[in-house]
C-alpha positions as a Python dict, from the first residue, in 0.01 Angstrom:
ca = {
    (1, 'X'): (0, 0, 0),
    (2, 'X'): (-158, -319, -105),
    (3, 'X'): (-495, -219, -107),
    (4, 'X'): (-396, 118, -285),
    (5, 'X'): (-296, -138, -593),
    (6, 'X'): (-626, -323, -541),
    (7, 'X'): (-811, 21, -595),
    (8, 'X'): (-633, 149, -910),
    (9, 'X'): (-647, -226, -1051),
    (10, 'X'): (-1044, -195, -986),
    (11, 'X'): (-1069, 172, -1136),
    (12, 'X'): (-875, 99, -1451),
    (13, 'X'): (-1104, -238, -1526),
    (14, 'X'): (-1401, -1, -1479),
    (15, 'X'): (-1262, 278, -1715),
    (16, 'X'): (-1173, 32, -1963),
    (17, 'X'): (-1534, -158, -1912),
    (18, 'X'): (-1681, 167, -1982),
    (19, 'X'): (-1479, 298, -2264),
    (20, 'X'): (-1571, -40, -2452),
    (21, 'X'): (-1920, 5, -2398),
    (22, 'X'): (-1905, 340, -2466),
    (23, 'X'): (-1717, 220, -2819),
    (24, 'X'): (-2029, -17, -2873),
    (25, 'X'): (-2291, 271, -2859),
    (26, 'X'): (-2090, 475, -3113),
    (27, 'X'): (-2056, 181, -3317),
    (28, 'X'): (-2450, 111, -3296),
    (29, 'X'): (-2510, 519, -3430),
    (30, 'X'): (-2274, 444, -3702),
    (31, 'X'): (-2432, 126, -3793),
    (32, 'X'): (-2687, 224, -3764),
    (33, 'X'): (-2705, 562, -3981),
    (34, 'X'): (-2524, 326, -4234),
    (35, 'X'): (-2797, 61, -4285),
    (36, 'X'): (-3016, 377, -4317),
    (37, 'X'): (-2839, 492, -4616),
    (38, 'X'): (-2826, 149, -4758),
    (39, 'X'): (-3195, 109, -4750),
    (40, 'X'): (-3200, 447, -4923),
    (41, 'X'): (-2958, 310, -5205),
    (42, 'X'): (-2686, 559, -5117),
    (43, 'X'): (-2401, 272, -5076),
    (44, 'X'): (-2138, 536, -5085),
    (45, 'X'): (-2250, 738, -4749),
    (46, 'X'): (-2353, 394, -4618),
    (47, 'X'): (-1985, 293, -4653),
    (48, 'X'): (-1840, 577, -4489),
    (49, 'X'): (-2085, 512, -4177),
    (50, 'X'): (-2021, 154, -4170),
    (51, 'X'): (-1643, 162, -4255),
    (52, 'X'): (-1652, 395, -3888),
    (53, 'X'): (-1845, 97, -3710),
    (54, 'X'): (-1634, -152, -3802),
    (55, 'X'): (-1354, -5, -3651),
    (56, 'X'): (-1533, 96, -3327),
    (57, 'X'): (-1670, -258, -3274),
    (58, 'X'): (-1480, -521, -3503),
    (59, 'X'): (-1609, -821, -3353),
    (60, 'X'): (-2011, -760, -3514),
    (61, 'X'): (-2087, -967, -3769),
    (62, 'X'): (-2396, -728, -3906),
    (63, 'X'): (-2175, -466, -3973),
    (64, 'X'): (-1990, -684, -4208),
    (65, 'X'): (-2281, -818, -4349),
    (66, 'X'): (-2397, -446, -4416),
    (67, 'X'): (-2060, -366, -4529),
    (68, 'X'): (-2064, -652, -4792),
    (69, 'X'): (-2414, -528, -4952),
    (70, 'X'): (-2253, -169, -5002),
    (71, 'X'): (-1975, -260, -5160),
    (72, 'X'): (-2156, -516, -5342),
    (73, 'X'): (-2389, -209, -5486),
    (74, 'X'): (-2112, -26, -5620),
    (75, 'X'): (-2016, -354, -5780),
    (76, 'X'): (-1701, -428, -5589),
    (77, 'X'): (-1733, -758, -5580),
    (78, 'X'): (-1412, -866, -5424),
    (79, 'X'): (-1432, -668, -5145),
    (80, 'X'): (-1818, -726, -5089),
    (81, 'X'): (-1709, -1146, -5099),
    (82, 'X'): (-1440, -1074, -4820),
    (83, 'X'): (-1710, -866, -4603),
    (84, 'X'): (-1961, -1167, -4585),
    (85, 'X'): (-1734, -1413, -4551),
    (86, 'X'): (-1612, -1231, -4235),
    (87, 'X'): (-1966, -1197, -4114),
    (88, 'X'): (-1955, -1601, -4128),
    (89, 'X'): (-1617, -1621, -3945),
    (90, 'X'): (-1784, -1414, -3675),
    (91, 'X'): (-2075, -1620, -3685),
    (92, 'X'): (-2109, -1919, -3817),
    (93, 'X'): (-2505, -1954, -3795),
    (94, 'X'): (-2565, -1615, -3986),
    (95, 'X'): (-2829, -1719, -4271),
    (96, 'X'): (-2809, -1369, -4433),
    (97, 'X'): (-2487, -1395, -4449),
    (98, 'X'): (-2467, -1704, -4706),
    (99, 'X'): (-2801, -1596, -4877),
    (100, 'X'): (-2598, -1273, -4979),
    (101, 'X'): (-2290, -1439, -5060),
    (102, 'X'): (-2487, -1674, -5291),
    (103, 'X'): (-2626, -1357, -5429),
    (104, 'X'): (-2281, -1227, -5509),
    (105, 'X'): (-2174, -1591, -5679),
    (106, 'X'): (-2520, -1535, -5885),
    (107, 'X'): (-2395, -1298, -6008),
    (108, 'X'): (-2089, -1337, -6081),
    (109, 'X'): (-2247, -1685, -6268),
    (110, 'X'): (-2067, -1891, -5996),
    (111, 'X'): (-2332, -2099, -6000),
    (112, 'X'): (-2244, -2419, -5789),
    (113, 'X'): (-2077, -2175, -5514),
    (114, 'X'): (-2413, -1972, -5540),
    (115, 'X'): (-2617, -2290, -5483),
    (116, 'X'): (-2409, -2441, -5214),
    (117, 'X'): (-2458, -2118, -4997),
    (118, 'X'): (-2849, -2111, -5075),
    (119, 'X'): (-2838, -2454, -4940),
    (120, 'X'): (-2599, -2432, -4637),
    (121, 'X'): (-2886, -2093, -4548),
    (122, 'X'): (-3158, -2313, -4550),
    (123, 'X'): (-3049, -2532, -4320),
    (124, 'X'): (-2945, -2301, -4073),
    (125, 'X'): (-3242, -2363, -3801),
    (126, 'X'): (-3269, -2014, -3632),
    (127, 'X'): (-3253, -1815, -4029),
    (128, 'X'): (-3604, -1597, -4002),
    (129, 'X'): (-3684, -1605, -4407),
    (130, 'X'): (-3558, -1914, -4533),
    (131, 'X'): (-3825, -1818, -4816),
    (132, 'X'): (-3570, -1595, -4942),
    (133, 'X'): (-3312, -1817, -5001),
    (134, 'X'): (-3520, -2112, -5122),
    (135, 'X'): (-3634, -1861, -5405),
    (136, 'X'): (-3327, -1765, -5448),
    (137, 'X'): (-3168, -2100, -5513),
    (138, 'X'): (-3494, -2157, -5716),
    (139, 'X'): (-3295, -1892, -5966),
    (140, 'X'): (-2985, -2053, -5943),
    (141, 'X'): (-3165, -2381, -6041),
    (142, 'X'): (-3319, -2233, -6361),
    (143, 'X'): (-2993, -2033, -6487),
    (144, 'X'): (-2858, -2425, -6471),
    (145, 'X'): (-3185, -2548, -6633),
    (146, 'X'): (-3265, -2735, -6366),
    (147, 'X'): (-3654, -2698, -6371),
    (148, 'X'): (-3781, -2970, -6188),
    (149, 'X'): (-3540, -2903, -5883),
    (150, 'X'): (-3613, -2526, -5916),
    (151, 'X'): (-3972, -2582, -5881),
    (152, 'X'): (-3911, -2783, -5588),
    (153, 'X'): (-3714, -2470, -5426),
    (154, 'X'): (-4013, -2214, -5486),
    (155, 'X'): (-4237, -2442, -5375),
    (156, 'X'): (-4061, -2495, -5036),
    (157, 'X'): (-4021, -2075, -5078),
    (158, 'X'): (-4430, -2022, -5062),
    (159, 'X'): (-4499, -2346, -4797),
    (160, 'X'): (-4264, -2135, -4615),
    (161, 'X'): (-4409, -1770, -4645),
    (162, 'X'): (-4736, -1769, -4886),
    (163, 'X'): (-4732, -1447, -4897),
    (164, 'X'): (-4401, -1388, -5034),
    (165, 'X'): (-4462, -1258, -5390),
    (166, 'X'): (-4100, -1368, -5549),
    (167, 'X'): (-4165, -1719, -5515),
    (168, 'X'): (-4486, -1727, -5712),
    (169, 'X'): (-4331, -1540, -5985),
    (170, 'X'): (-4040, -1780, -5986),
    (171, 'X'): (-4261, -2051, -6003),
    (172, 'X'): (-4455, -1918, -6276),
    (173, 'X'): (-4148, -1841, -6461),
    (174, 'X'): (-4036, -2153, -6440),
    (175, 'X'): (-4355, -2312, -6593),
    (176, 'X'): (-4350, -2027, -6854),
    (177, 'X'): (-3970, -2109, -6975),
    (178, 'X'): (-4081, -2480, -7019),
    (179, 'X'): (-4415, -2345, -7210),
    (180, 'X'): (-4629, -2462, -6965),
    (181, 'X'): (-4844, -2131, -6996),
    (182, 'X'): (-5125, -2306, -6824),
    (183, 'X'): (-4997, -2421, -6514),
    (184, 'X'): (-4749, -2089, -6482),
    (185, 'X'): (-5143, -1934, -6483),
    (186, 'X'): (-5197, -2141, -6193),
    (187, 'X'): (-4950, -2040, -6015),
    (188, 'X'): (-5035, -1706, -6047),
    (189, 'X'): (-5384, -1755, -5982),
    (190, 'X'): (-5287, -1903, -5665),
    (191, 'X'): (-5032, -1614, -5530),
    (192, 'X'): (-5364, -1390, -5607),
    (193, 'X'): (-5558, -1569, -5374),
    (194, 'X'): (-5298, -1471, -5115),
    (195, 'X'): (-5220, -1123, -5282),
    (196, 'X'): (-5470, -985, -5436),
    (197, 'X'): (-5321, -645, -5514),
    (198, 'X'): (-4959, -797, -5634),
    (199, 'X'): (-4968, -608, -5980),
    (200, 'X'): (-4689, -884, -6121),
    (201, 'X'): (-4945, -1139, -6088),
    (202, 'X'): (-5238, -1011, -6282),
    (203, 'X'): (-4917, -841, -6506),
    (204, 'X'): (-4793, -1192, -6586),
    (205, 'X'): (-5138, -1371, -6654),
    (206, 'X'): (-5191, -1082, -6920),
    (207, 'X'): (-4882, -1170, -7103),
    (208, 'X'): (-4953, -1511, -7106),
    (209, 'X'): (-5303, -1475, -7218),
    (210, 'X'): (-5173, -1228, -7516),
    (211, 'X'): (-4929, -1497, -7634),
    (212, 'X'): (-5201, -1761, -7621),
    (213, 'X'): (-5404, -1497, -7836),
    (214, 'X'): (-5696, -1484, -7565),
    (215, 'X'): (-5683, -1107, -7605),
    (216, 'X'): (-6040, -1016, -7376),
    (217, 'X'): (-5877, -1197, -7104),
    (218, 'X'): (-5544, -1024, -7180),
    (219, 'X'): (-5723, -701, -7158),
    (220, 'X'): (-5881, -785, -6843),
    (221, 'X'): (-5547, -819, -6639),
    (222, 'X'): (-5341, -567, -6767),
    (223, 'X'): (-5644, -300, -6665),
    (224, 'X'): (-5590, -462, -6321),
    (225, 'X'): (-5259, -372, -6404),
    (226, 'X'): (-5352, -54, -6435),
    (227, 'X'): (-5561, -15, -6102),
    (228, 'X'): (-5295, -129, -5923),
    (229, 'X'): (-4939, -65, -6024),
    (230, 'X'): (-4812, 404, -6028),
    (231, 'X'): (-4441, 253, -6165),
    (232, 'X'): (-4364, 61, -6439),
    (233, 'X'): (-4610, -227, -6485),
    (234, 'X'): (-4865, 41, -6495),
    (235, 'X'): (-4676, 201, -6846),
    (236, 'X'): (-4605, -140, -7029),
    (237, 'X'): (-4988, -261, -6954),
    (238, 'X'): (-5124, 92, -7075),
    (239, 'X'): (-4907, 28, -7396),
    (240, 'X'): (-4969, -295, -7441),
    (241, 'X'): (-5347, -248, -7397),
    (242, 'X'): (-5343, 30, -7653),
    (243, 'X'): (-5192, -218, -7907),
    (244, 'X'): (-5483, -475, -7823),
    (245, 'X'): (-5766, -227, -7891),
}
């Protein structure tokens, strides 16, 4: 009789093994067909996968995170804070995580919660693009006027990653609000070097040469504007380079 108990106690830990990981695999489709909708910007049928994930495998700190940046697109802000900060319960080594919170307390013009995550990102060792953040809390640093220490930050950003095109125009931007037109050229000089088809670059130098009323070299970068950008860098430099002629 004894060994009769032994079997059903070893069948039942089996079923239930296999009934979790079967859980997990729906929980992956979901999740996954969610973040596909997300990257699509349809936040609405993202939710509606993701919301299905999350009760299929609760413990998964991505879907939370995913489930934070949909609601956060519809501009539910409350309920997009509570989703990341879940994510960071689950784990607390999730960079993403606090970059995206600090995105939502950007917004929201939280600005010392929105730095202090930026920060507590960085210093996560195992984050992949602490570039983002850094650039990120470069922003933070210039809504608070903070331009030296928001250089700093964008200058960590491209040590980091120099090819990551934000951080150049945050750098320049920073110059530019100070009215250092010359060195915010610089900058953008240098992000070309790395990125020599990044229309914002050559987009930026035009505007800075048309305020400094050097309008040959003005028309010179916003026809590379031209060449490069099909959106809407490609319309503002064909207007503005009608008004220069």
């Amino acid at each position: 009789m004894r060994w009769f108990i032994y079997l059903w106690i070893f069948i039942f830990m089996i079923s239930c093994a296999s009934n979790a990981l079967n859980k997990k695999k729906e929980a992956e489709i979901h999740f996954r067909l969610g973040d596909s909708y997300l990257r699509q910007g349809k936040p609405g049928f993202a939710l509606r996968e993701l919301v299905q994930a999350q009760k299929l495998d609760p413990q998964n700190p991505d879907i939370y995170l995913d489930l934070g940046l949909a609601y956060m697109a519809r501009g539910d802000l409350d309920k997009a804070e509570a989703q990341f900060k879940k994510s960071i319960q689950l784990n607390p080594e999730y960079g993403a995580a606090y970059n995206n919170l600090g995105l939502l307390y950007l917004r929201q013009k939280k600005l010392r919660e929105a730095e202090r995550c930026f920060k507590k990102a960085i210093n996560i060792y195992v984050y992949p693009t602490p570039e983002v953040a850094y650039t990120n809390l470069g922003s933070c640093y210039i809504l608070q006027k903070k331009y030296s220490e928001a250089q700093n930050a964008f200058r960590h950003a491209i040590e980091v990653n120099l090819l990551y095109l934000p951080a150049y125009l945050g750098l320049g931007r920073a110059w530019e609000i100070q009215k250092q037109y010359d060195r915010a050229l610089n900058v953008y000089q240098e992000g070309i070097q790395y990125l020599p088809e990044a229309a914002p670059l050559y987009y930026r130098m035009a505007l800075i040469y048309f305020l400094k009323g050097e309008k040959e070299k003005a028309k010179e970068y916003f026809k590379r504007v031209i060449q490069l950008d099909q959106g809407g860098l490609r319309q503002h430099a064909q207007k503005m380079l009608k008004d220069l002629q």
